[in-house]
N, CA and C of each residue as an Amber inpcrd file, in Angstrom:
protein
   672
   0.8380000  -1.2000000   0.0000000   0.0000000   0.0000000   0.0000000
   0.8730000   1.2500000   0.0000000   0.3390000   1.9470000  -0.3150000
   1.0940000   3.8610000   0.1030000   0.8760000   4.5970000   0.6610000
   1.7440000   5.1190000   0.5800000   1.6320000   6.2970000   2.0660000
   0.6930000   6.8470000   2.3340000   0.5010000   7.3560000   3.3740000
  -1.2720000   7.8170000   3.8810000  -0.8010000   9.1830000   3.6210000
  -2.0440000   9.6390000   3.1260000  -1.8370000  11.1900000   2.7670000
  -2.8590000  12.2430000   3.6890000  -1.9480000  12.6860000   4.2330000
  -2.2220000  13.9110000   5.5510000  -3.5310000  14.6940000   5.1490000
  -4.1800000  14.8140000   5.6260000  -5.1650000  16.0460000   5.1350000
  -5.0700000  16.9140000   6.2930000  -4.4880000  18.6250000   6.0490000
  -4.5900000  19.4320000   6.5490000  -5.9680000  19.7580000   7.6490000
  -5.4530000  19.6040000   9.0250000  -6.7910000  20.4520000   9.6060000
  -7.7120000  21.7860000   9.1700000  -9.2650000  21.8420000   8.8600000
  -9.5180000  23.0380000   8.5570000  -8.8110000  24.3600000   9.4330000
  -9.2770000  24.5740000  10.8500000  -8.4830000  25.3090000  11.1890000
  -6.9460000  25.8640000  11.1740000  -5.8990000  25.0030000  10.9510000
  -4.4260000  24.7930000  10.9080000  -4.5770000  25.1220000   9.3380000
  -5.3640000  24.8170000   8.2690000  -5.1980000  25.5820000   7.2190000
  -5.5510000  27.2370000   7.1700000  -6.9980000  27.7760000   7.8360000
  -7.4250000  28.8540000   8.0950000  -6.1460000  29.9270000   8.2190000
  -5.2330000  29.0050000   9.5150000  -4.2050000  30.0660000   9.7130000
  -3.2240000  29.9990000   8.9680000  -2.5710000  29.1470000   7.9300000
  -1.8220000  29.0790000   7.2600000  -1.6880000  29.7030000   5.9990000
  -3.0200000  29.9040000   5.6880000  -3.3080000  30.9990000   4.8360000
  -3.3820000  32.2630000   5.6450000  -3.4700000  32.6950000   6.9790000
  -3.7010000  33.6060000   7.1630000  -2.0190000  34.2780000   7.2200000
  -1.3380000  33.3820000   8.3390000   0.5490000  33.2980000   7.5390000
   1.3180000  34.0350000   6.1090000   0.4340000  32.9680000   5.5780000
   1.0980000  33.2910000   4.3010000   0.3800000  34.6250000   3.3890000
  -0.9930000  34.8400000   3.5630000  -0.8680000  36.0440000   2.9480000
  -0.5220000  37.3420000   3.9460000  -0.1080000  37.4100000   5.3900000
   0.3130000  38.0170000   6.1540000   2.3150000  38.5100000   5.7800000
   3.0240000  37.4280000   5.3560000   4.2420000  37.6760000   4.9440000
   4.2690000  37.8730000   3.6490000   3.3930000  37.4310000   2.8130000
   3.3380000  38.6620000   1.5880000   3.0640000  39.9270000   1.3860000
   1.7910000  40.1350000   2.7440000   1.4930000  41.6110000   2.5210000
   2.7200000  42.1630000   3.0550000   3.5290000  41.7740000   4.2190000
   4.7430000  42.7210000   4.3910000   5.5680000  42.8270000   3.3360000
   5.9410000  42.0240000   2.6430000   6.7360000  42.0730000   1.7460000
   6.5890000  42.8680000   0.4380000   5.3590000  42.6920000  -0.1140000
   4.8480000  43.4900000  -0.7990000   5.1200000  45.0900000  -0.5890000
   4.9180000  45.4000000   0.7460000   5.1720000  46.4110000   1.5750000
   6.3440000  47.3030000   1.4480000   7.5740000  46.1320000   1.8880000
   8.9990000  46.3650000   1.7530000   9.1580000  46.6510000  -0.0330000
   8.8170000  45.4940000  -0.7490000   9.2440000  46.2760000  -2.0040000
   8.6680000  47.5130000  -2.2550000   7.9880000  47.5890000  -2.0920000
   7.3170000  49.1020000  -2.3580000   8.2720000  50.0490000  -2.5010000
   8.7120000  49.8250000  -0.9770000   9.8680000  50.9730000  -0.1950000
  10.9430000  51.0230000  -1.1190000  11.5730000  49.5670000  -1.2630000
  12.4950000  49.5630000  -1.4760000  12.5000000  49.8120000  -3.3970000
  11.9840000  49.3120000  -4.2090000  11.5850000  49.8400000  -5.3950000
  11.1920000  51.3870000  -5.4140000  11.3220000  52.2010000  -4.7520000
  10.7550000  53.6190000  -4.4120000  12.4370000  54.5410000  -4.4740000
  12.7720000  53.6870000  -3.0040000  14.4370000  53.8220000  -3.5300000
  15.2240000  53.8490000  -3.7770000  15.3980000  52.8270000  -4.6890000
  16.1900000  52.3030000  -5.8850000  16.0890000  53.0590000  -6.6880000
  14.6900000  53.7390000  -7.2360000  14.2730000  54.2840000  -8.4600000
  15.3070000  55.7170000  -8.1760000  15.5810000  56.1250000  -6.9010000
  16.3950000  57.3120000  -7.4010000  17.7450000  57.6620000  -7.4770000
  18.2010000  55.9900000  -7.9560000  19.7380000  55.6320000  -8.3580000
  19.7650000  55.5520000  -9.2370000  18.5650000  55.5470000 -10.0690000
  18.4300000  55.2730000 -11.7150000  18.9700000  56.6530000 -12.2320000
  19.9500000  55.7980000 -13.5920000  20.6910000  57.1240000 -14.0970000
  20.1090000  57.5730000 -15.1550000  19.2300000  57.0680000 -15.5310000
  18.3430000  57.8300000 -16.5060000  16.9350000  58.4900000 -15.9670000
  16.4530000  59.2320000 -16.1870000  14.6740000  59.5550000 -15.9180000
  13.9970000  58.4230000 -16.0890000  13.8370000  57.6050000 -17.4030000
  13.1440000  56.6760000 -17.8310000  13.5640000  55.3660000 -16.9430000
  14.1970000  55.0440000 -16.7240000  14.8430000  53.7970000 -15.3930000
  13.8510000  54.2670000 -14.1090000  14.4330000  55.4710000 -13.6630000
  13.5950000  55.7910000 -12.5620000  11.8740000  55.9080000 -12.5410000
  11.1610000  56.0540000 -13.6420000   9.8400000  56.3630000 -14.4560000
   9.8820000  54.5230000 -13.9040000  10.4600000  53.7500000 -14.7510000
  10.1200000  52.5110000 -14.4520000  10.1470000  51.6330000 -13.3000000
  10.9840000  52.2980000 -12.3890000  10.9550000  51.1830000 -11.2100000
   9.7700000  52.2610000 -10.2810000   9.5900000  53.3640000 -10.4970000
   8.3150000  54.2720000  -9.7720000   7.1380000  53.5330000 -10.2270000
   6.5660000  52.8180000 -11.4620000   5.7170000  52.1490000 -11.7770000
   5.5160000  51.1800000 -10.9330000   6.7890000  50.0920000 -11.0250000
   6.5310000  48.8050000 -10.5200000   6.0160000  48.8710000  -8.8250000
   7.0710000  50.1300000  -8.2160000   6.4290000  50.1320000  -7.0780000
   4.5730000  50.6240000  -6.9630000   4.3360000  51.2350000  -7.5990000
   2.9090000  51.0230000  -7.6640000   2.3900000  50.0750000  -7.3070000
   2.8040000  48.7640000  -8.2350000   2.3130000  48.0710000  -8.0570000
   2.3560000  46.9160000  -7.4370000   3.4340000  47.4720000  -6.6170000
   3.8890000  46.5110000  -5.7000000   2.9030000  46.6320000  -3.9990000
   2.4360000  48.1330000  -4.5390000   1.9500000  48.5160000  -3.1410000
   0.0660000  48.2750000  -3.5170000  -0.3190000  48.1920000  -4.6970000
  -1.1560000  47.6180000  -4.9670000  -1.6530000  46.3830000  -4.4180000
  -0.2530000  45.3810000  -4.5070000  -0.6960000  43.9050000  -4.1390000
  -0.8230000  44.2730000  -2.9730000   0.2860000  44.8010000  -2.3310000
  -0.4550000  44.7410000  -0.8630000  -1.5360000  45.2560000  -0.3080000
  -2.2660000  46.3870000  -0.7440000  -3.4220000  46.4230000  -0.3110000
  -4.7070000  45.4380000  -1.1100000  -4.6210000  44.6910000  -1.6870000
  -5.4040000  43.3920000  -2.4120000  -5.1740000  42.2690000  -1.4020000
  -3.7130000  41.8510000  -0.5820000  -3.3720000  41.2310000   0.4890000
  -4.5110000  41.6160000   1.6550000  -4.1150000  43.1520000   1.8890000
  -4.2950000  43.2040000   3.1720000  -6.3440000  43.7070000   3.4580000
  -6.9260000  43.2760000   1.9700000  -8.1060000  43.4010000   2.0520000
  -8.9620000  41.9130000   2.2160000  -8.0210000  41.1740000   1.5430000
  -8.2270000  39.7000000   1.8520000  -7.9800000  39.4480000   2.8930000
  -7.4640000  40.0640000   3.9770000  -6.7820000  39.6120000   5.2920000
  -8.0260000  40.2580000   6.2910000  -8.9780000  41.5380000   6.0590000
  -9.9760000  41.9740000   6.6870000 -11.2260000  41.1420000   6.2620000
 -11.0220000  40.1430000   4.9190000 -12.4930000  39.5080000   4.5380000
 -12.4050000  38.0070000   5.8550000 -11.0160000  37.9500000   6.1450000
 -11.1420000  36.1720000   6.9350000 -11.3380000  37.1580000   8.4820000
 -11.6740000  38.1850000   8.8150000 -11.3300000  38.8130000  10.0960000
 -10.4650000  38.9390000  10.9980000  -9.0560000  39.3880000   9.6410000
  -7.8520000  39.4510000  10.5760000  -7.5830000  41.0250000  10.5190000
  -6.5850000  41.5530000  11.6720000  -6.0250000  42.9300000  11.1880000
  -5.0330000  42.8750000  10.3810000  -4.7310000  43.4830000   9.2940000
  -3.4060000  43.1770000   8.3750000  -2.3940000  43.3170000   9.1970000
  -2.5530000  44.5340000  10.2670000  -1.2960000  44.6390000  11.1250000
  -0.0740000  43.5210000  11.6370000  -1.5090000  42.7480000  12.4380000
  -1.6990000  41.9460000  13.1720000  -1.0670000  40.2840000  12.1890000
  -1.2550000  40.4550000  11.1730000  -0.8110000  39.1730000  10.5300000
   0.1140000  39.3250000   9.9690000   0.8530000  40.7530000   9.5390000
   2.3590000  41.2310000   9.0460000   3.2820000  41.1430000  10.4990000
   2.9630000  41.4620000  11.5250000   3.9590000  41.8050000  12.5930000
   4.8160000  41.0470000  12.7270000   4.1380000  39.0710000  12.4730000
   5.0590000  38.4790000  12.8180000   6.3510000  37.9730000  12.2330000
   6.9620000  38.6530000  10.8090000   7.2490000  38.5410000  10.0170000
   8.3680000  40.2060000   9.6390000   7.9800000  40.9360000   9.9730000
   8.9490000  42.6080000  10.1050000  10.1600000  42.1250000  10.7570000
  10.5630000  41.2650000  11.9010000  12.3540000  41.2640000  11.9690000
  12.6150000  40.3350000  10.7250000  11.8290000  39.1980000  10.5510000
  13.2450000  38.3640000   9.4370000  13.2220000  39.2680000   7.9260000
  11.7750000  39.6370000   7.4750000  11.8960000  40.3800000   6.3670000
  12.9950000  41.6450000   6.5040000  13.0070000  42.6010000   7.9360000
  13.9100000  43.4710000   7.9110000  15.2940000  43.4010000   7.8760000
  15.2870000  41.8100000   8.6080000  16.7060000  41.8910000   8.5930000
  17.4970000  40.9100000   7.6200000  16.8260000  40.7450000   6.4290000
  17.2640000  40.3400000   5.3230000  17.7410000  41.5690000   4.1170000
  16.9680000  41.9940000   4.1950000  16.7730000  43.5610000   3.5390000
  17.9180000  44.5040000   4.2140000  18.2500000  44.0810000   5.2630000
  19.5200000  45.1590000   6.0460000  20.5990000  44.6770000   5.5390000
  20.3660000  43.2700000   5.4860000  21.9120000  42.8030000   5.3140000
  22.2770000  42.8210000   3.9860000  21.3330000  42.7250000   3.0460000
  21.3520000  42.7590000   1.4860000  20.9360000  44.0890000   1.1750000
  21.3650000  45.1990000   1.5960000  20.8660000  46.6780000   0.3500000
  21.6150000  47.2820000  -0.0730000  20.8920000  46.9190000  -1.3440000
  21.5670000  47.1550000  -2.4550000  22.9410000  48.9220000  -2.4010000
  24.1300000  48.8500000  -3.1630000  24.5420000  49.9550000  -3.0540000
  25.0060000  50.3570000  -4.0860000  24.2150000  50.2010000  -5.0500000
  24.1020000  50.5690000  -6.5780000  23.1470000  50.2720000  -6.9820000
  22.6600000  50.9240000  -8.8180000  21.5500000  50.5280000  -9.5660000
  21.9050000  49.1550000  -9.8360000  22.3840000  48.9740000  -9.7690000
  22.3710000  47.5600000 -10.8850000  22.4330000  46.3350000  -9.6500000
  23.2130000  46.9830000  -8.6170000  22.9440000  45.9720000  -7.3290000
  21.6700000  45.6750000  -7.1490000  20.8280000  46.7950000  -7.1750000
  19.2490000  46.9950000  -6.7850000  18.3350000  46.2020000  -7.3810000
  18.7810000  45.9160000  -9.0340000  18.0270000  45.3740000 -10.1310000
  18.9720000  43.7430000  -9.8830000  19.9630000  43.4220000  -9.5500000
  19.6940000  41.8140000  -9.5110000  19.1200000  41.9850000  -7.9600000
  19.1640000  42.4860000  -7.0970000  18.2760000  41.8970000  -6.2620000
  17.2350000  41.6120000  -6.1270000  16.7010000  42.2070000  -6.9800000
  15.1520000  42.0560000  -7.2770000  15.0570000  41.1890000  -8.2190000
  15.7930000  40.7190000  -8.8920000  15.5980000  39.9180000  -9.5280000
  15.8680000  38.0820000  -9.5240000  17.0250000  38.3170000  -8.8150000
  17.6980000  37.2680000  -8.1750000  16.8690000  36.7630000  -6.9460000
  17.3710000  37.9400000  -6.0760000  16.7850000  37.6370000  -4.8290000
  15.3510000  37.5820000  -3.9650000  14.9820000  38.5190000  -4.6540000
  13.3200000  38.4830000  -4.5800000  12.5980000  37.7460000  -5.3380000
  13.3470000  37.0130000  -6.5710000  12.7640000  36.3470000  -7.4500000
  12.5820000  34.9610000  -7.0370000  13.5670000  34.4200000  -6.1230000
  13.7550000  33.5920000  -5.3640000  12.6870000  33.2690000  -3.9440000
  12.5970000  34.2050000  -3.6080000  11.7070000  34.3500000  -2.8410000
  10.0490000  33.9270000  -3.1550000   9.8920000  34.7130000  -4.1310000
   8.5240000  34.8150000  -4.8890000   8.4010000  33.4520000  -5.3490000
   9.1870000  32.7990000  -6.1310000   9.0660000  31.1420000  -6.7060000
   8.8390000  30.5230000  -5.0840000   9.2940000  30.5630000  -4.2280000
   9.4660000  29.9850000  -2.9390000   7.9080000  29.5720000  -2.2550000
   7.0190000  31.2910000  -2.6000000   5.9540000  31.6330000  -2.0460000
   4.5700000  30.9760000  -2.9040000   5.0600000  30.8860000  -4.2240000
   4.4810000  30.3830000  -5.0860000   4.2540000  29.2050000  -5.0800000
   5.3280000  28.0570000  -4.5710000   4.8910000  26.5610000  -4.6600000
   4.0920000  26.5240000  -3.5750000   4.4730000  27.2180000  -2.3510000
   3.7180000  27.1760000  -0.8590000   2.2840000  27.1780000  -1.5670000
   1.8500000  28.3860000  -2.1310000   0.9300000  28.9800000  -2.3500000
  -0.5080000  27.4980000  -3.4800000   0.6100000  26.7810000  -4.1030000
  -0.0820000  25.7100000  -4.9730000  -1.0300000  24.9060000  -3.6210000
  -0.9040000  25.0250000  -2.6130000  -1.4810000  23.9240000  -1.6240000
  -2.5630000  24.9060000  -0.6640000  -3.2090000  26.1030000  -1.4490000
  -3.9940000  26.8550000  -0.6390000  -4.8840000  26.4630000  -1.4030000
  -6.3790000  26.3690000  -0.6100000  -7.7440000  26.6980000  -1.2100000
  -7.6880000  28.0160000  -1.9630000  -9.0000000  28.1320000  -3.0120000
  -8.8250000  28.8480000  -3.5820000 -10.1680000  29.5930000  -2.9600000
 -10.4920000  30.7370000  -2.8570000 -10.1130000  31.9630000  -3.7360000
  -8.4450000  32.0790000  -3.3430000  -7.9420000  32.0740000  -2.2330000
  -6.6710000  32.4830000  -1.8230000  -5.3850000  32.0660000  -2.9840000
  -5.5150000  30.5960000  -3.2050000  -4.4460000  30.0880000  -4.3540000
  -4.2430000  31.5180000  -5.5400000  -5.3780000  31.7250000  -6.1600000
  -5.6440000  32.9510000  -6.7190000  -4.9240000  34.1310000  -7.2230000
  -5.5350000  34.4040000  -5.1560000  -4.7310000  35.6420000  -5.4790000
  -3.2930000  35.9350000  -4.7360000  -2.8750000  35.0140000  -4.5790000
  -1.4100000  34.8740000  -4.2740000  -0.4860000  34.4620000  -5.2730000
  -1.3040000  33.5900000  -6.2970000  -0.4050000  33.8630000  -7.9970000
  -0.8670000  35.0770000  -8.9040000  -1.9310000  35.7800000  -8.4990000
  -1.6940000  37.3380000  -9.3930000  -0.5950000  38.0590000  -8.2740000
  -1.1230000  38.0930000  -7.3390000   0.1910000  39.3840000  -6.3360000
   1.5540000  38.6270000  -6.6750000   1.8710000  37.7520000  -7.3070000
   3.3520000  37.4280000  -7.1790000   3.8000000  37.4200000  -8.9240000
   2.8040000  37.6140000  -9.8360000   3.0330000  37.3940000 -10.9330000
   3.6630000  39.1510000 -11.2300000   4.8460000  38.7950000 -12.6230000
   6.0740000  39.5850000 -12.7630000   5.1940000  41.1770000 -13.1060000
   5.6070000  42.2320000 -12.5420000   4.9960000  43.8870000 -12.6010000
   6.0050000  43.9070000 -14.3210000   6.5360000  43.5870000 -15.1330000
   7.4050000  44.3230000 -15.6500000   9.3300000  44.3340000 -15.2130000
   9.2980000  43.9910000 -13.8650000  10.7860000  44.3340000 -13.4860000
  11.8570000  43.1520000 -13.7170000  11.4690000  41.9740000 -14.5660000
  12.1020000  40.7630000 -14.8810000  12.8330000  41.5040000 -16.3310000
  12.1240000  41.6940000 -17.0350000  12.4410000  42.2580000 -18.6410000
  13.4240000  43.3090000 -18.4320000  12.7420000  44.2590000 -17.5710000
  13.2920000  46.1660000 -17.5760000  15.1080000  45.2860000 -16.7200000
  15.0480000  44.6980000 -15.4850000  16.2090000  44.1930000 -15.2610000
  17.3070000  43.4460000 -15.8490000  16.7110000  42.3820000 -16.6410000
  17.3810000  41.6400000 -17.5660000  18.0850000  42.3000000 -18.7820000
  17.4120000  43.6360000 -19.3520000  17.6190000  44.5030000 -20.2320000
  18.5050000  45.5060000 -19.5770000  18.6680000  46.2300000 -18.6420000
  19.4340000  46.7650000 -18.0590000  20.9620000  46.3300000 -17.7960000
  21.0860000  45.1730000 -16.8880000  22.0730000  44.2710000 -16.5410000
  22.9370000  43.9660000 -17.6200000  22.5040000  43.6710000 -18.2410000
  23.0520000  42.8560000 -19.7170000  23.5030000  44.0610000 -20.3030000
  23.0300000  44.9940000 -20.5410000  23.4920000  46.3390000 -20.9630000
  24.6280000  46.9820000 -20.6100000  24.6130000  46.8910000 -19.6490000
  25.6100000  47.6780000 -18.1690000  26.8240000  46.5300000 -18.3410000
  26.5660000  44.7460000 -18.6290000  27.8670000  43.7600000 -18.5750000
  28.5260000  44.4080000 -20.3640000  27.2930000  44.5410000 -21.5900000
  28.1330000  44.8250000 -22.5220000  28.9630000  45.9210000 -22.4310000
  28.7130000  47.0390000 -21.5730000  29.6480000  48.3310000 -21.7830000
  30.6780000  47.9860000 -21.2740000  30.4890000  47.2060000 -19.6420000
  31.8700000  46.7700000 -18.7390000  31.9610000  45.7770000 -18.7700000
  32.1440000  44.8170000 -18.9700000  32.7050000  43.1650000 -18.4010000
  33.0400000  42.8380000 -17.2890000  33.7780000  43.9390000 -16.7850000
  34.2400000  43.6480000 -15.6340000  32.7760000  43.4650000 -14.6020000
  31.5020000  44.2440000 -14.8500000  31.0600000  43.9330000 -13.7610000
  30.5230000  42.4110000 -13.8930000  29.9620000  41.7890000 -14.6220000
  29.9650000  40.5420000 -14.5100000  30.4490000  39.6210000 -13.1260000
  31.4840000  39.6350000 -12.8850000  31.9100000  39.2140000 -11.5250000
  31.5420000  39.4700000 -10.5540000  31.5730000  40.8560000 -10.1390000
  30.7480000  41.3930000  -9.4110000  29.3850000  41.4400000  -9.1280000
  28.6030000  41.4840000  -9.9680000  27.3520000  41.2430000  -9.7610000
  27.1430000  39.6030000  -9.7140000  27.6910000  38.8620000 -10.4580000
  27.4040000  37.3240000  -9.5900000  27.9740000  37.2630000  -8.0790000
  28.7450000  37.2230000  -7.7040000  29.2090000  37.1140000  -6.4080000
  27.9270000  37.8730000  -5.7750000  27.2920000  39.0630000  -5.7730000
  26.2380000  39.7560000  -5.0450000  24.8380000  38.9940000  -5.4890000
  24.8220000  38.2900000  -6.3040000  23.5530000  37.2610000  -6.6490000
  23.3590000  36.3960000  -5.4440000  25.2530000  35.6680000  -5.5100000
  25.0380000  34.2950000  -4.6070000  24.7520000  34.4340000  -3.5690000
  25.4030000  36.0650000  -2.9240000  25.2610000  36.0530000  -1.3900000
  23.5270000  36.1920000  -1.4860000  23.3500000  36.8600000  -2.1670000
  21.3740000  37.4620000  -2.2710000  20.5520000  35.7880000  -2.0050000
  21.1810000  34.6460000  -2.8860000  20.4650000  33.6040000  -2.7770000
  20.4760000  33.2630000  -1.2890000  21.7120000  33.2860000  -1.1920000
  22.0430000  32.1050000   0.1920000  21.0170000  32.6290000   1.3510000
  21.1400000  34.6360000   1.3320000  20.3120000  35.1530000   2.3670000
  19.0660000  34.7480000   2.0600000  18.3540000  34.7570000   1.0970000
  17.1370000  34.4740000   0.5720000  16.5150000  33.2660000   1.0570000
  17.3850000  32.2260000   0.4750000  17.1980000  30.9300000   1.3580000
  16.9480000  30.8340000   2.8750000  18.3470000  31.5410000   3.5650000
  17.9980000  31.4150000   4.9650000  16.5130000  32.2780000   5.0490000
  16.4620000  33.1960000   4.9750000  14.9980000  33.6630000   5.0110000
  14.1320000  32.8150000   5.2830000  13.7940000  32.5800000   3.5490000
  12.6470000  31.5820000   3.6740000  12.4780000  30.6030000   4.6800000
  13.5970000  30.0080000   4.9280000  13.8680000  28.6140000   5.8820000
  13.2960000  29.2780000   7.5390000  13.6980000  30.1560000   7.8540000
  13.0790000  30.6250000   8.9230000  12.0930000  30.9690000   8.6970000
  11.2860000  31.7460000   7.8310000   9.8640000  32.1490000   8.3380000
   9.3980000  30.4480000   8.5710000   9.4950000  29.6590000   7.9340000
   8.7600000  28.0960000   7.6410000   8.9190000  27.6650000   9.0480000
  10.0270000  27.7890000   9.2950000  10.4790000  26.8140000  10.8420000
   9.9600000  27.7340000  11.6190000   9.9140000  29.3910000  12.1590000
   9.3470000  29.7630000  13.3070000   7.4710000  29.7040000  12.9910000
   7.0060000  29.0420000  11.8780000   5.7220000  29.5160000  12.0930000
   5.1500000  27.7760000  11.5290000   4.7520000  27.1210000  12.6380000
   3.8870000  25.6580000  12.5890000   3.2810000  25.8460000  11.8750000
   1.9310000  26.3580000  11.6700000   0.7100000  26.4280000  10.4330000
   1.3350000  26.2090000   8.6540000   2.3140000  27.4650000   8.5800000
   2.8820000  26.9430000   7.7350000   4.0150000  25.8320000   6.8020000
   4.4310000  25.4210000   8.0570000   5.5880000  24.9870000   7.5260000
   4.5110000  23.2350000   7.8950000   3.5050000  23.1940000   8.4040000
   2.2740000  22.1620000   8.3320000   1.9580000  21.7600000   6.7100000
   1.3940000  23.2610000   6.3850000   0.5810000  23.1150000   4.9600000
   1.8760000  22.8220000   3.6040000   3.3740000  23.1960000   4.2070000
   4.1760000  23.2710000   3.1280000   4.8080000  21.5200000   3.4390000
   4.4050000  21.1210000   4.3500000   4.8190000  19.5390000   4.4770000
   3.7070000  18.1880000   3.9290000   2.4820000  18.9050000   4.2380000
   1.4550000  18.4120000   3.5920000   1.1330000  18.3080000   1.9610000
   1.2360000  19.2750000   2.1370000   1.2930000  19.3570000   0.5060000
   2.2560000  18.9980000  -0.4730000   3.9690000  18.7160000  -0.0230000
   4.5340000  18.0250000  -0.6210000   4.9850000  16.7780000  -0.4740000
   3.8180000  16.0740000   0.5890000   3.7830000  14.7440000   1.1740000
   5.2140000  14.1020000   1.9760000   5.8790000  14.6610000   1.6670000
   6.9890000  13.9330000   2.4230000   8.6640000  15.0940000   2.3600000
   9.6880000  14.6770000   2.4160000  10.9780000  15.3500000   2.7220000
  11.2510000  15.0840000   1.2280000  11.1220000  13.9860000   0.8620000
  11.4210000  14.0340000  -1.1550000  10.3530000  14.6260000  -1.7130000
   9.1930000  14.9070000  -1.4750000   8.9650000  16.4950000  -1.7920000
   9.2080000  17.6780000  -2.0650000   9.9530000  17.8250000  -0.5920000
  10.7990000  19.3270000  -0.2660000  11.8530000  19.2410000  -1.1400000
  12.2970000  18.2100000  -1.5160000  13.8200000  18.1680000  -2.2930000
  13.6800000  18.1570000  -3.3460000  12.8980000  18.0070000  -3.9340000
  12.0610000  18.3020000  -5.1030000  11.8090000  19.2020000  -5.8550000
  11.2600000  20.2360000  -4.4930000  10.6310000  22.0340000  -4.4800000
  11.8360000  22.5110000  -4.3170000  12.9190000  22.2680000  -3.9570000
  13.8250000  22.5890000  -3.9290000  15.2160000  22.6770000  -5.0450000
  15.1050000  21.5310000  -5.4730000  15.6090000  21.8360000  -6.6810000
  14.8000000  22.4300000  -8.2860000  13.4920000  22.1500000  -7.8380000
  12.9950000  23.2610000  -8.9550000  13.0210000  25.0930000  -8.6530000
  13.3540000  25.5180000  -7.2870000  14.0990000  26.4730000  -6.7500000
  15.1540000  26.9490000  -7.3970000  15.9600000  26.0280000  -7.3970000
  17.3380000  25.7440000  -7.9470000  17.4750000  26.1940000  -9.6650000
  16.3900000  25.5430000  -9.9580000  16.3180000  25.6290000 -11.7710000
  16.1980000  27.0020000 -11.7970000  15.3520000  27.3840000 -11.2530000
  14.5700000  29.0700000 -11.6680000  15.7110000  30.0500000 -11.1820000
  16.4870000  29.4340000 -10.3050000  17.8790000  30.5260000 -10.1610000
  18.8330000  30.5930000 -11.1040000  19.1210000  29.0580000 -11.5930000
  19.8770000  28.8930000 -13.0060000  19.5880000  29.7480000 -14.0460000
  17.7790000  30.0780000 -13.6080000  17.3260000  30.6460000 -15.2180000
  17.8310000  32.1850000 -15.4200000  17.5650000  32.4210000 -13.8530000
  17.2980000  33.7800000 -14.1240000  18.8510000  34.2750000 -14.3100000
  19.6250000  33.8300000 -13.7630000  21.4660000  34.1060000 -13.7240000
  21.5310000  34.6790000 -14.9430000  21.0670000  33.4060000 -15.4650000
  22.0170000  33.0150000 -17.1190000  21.0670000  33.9150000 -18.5470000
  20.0540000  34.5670000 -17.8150000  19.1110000  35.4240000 -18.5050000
  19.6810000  36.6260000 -18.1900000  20.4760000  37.2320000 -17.2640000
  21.2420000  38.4810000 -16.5430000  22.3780000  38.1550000 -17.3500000
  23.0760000  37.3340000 -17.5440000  24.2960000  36.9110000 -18.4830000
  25.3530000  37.0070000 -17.1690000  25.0450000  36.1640000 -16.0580000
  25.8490000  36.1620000 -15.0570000  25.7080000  34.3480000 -14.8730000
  27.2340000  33.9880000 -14.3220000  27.2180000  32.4330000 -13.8820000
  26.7010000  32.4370000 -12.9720000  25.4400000  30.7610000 -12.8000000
  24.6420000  30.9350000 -11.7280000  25.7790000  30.6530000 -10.4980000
């Protein structure tokens, strides 16, 4: 016979969605900020025009988050709080100190993130499944970055190096991230065990993690 397959408690799911769209709305949040000021490292008008967009709409998702978070009768406050030190202090240790630093981090590193939130997100009821793949689906800043980067390696070469080395550290922090919100919060790291039935699951989700970092490197024209 095979393995018995877990079915999530209703309640222990209730909050796991309430979790997970709680550390998106912060995050959502943070990019905002941080897409806000990035945009005024941009050395052109039109660079800066474009990452002022994306934050739009970065602050968009979060209030689409944090209206879904008043329909289950939570305070958005209240379901972001628990989640402001690791998001902050990922973001402290990784900011950016250049344009182009700014644009693989967001691309690399937040991109990483977002794929992360996304498989979680395959094991929610829906309406929620939903709308946690529109709030995570790309504003524009995959293309405008990839086009930039690549631009900036044809004039210099030299940065090439440089900006991979600031990828890897972006992953590794990224990773630890993720790995902690999962481990300090039961509900979720419940629904993200359930849903991929077992530890060769996770290793699984994990190396398709892995792929989407390969992709995006080698789309920047940097070694993953």
């Amino acid at each position: 016979m095979g393995a018995e397959v877990r079915v999530l408690d209703v309640e222990v799911q209730r909050r796991a969605v309430v979790e997970l769209l709680g550390v998106l709305s912060y995050a959502e949040l943070t990019a905002f900020d941080r897409l806000a000021e990035d945009a005024r490292m941009a050395p052109t008008l039109a660079g800066r025009a474009a990452l002022a967009r994306m934050a739009a709409a970065e602050i968009a998702h979060h209030d689409r988050l944090s209206a879904r978070l008043v329909e289950l009768g939570v305070d958005p406050a209240d379901a972001m709080a628990p989640f402001v030190a690791a998001l902050d202090g990922f973001h402290d240790q990784t900011r950016a100190g250049s344009w182009l630093e700014g644009l693989v981090k967001a691309h690399v590193g937040d991109g990483l993130a977002t794929d992360f939130y996304r498989e979680v997100a395959t094991f929610l009821p829906q309406p929620d499944r939903g709308l946690v793949e529109e709030v995570l689906a790309d504003t524009g800043h995959a293309d405008f970055a990839v086009r930039e980067v690549r631009a900036a390696i044809a004039a210099d070469p030299t940065q090439a190096g440089r900006l991979a080395l600031w990828a890897r550290r972006l992953v590794g922090e990224a990773l630890t991230q993720s790995q902690a919100v999962i481990a300090e919060h039961d509900d979720l790291a419940d629904l993200m065990m359930t849903g991929t039935g077992d530890l060769a699951g996770v290793g699984k989700l994990l190396q398709r993690l892995t792929a989407a970092h390969g992709v995006r490197m080698k789309a920047l024209g940097l070694n993953p």
